[in-house]
C-alpha positions in Angstrom: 4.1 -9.3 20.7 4.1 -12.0 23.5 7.8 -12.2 23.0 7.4 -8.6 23.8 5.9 -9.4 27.0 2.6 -8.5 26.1 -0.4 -11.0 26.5 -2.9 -11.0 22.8 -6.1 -10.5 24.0 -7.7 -10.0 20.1 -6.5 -10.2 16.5 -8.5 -9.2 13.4 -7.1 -9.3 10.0 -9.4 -7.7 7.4 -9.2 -6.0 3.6 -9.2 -2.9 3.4 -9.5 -1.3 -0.4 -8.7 2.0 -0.5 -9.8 4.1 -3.8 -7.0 6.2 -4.7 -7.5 10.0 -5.5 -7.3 11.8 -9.1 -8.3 8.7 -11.2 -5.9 7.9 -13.7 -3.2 9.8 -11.9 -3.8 8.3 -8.4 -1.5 5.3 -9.1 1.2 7.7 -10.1 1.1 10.0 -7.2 0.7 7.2 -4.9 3.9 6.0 -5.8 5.0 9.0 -6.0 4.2 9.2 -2.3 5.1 5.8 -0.7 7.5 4.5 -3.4 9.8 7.4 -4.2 12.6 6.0 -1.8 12.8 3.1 -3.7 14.6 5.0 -6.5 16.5 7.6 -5.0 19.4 7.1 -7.5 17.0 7.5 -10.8 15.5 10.5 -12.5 12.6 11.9 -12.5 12.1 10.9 -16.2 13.2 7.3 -15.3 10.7 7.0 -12.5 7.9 7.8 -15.2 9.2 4.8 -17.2 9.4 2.8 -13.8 6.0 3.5 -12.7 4.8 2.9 -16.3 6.0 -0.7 -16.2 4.1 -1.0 -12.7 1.2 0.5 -14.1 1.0 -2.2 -16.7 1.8 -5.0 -14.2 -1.1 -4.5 -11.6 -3.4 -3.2 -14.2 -5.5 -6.4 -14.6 -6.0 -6.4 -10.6 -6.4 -3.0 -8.8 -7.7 -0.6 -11.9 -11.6 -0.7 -11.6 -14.4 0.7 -13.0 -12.2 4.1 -14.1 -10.2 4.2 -10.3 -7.0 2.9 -8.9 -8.0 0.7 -6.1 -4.7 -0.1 -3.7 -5.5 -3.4 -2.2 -4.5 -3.0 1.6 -5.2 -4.6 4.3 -5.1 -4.1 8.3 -4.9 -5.8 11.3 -6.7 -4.8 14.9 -4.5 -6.1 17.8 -5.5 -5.7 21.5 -3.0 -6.8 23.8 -2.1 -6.4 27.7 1.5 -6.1 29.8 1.8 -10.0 30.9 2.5 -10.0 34.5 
């Protein structure tokens, strides 16, 4: 940003986890959602098996207590136009 020209007046990075939707099925239509474009060339049917094998992957680490839990996190940036 100050390469930008802008002068950083406050940064906060924090976690943010976000409980996704539908329980089981949230993982799948999250992906479904922000993950789709990654596999434009495959079929629906081979995105299932795809998603499965993420599924299985971050298992152990975002699937708690019976909800997908997607493990974001944000940043709060106030900045002004250097003079």
């Amino acid at each position: 940003m100050e390469q930008c020209g802008l002068n950083v007046t406050y940064a906060h990075h924090f976690l943010r986890p976000t409980v996704l939707p539908d329980g089981e099925k949230g993982l799948y239509h999250w992906l479904a959602g922000f993950a789709d474009d990654f596999f434009p060339e495959f079929s629906e049917e081979e995105k299932i098996v795809i998603y499965g094998k993420i599924k299985d992957k971050i298992e152990p680490y975002l699937w708690k207590g019976g909800v997908w839990e997607a493990d974001y996190s944000r940043i709060q940036i106030s900045a002004v136009k250097a003079s």
